[in-house]
C-alpha positions as CSV (number, residue, x, y, z in Angstrom):
1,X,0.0,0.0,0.0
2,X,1.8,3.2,-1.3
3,X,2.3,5.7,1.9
4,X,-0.3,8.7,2.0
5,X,1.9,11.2,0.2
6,X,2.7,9.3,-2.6
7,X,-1.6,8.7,-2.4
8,X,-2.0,12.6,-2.6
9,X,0.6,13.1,-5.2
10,X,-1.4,10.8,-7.6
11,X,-4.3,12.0,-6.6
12,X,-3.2,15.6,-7.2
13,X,-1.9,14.4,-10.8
14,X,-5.0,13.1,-11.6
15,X,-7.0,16.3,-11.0
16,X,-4.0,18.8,-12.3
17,X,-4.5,16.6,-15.7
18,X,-8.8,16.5,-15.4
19,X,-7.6,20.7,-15.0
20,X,-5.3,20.4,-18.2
21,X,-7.3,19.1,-20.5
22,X,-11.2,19.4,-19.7
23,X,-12.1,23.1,-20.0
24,X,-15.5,22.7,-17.9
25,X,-13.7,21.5,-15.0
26,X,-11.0,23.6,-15.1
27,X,-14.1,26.6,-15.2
28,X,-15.9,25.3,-12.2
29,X,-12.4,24.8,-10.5
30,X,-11.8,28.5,-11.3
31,X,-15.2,29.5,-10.0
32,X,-14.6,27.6,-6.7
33,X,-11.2,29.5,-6.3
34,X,-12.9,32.7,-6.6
35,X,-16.3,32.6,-4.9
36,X,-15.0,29.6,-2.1
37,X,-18.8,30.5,-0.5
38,X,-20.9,30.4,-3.2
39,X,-22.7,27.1,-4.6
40,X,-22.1,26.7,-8.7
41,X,-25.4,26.0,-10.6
42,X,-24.0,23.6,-12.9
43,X,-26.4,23.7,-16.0
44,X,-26.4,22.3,-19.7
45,X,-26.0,25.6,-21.1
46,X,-22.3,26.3,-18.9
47,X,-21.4,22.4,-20.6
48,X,-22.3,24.1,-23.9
49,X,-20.5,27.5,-23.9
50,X,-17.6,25.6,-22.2
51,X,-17.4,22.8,-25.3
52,X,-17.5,25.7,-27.4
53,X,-14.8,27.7,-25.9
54,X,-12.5,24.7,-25.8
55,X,-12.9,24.1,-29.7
56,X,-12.1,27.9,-29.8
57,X,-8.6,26.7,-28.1
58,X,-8.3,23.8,-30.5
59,X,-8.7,25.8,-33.8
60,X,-12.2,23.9,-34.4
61,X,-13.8,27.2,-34.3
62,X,-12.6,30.5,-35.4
63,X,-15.5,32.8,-34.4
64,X,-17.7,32.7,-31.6
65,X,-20.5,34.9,-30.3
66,X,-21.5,33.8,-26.6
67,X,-25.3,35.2,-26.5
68,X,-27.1,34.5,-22.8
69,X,-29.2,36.6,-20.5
70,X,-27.2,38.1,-17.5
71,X,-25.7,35.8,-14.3
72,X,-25.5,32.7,-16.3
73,X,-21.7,32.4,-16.2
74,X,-20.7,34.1,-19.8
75,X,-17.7,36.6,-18.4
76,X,-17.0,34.0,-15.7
77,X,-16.3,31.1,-18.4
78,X,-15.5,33.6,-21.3
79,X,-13.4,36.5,-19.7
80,X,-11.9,34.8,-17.1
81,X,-11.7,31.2,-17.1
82,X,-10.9,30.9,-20.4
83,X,-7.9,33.5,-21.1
84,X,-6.6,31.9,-17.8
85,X,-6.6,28.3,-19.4
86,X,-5.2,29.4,-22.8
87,X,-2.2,30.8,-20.9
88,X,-1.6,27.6,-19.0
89,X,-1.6,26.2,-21.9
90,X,0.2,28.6,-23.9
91,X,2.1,31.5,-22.1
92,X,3.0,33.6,-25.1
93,X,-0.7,33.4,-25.9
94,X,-1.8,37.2,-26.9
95,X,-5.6,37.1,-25.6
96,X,-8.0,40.6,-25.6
97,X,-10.6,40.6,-23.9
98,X,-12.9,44.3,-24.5
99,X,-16.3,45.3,-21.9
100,X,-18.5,48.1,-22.4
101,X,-17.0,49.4,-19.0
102,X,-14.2,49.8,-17.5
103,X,-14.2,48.8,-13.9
104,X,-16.1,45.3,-15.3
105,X,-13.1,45.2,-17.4
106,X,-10.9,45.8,-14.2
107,X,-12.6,43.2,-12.1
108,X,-12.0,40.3,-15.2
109,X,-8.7,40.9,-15.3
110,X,-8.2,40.8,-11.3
111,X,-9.8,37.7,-11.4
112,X,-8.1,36.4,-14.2
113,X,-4.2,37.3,-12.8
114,X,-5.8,35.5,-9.4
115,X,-6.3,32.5,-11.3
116,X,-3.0,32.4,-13.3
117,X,-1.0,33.2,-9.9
118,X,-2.8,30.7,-7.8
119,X,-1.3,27.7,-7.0
């Protein structure tokens, strides 16, 4: 039976490749690191903008227009999540992301660089 460590450190693996390479989880990580008190409402239409955002990444789509009503996780998945995971991915990656205001703009970027920096 391996000792506990070595238990975590596959564990830990594991998740860091689930993180990697599954866009959706990587998003609901993301959201628990940022609101640690608030319950996500995982829905089909977060699955759907998430699958589309990852075949953004991939090259499988080239434009994409992400049209929902308010609070249903658009800037969360598109403006911060997902610049965050194309820089893992990619750190030379040149990503802009443009709001209709600036301090919104200020507050996606915060929580983007929170993302990147975390552990």
């Amino acid at each position: 039976m391996p000792a506990p460590s070595v238990a975590a450190d596959v564990e830990w693996s594991e998740c860091a490749a689930l993180l990697r390479d599954d866009f959706a989880s990587f998003a609901v990580w993301c959201f628990r690191e940022l609101n640690p008190r608030a319950p996500l409402a995982m829905n089909w239409h977060v699955e759907v903008m998430a699958g589309k955002l990852a075949a953004v990444r991939e090259g499988r789509i080239r434009r994409l227009m992400v049209c929902v009503p308010p609070r249903h996780l658009k800037s969360h998945l598109a403006s911060i999540s997902f610049p965050a995971w194309c820089l893992g991915h990619d750190p030379s990656a040149q990503i802009v992301c443009a709001s209709y205001a600036q301090d919104l703009a200020d507050k996606l970027s915060r929580d983007c660089r929170r993302i990147v920096t975390s552990a």
